[in-house]
C-alpha atoms as one frame of an Amber mdcrd trajectory, in Angstrom:
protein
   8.811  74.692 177.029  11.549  72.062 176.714  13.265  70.597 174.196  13.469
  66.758 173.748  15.350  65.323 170.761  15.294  68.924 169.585  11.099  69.062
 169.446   9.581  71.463 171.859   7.411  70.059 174.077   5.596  71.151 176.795
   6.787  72.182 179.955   5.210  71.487 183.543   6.096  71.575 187.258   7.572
  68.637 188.590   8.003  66.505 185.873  10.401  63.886 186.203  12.545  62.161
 183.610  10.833  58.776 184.030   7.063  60.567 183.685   9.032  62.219 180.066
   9.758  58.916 179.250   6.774  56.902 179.817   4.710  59.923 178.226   6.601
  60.185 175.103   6.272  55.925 175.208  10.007  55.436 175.333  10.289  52.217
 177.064  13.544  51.105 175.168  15.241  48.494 178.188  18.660  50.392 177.240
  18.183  53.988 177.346  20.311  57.013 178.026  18.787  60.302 179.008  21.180
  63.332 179.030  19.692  66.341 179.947  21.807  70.284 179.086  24.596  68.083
 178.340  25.285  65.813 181.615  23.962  62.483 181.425  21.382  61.378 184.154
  22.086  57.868 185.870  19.454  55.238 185.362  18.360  55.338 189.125  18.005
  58.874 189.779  15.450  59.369 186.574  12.190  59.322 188.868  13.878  61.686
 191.350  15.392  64.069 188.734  12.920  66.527 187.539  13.138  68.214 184.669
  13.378  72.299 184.151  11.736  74.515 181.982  13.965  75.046 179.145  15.738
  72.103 179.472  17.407  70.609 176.613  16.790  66.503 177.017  18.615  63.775
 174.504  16.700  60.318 174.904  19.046  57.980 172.811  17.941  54.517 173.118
  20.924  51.724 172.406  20.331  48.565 170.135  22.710  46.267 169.863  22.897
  43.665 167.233  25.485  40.965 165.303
């Protein structure tokens, strides 16, 4: 089990951040994924793969005026 935005969700082998993302429909053009606390770069999210027990923040950024 893992956590994302603090709602367990299941847990399997070799999932990567960008398969979390597209599975949970995030597709937000500015989004930061932090995973137990150290923030994941943009370009490593389909080779970083996530842990069971893993604690992941997806925080999507809006900007506006």
């Amino acid at each position: 089990m893992i956590k994302v935005n603090g709602r367990d969700y299941p847990w399997r082998a070799e999932l990567s951040v960008k398969q979390l993302l597209a599975e949970m429909n995030f597709t937000f053009p500015l989004i930061i994924v932090v995973i137990n606390g150290k923030t994941v770069p943009k370009d490593e999210f389909t080779c970083t793969v996530i842990e069971n027990g893993d604690d992941i923040q997806a925080i999507h950024l809006i900007c506006g005026g």
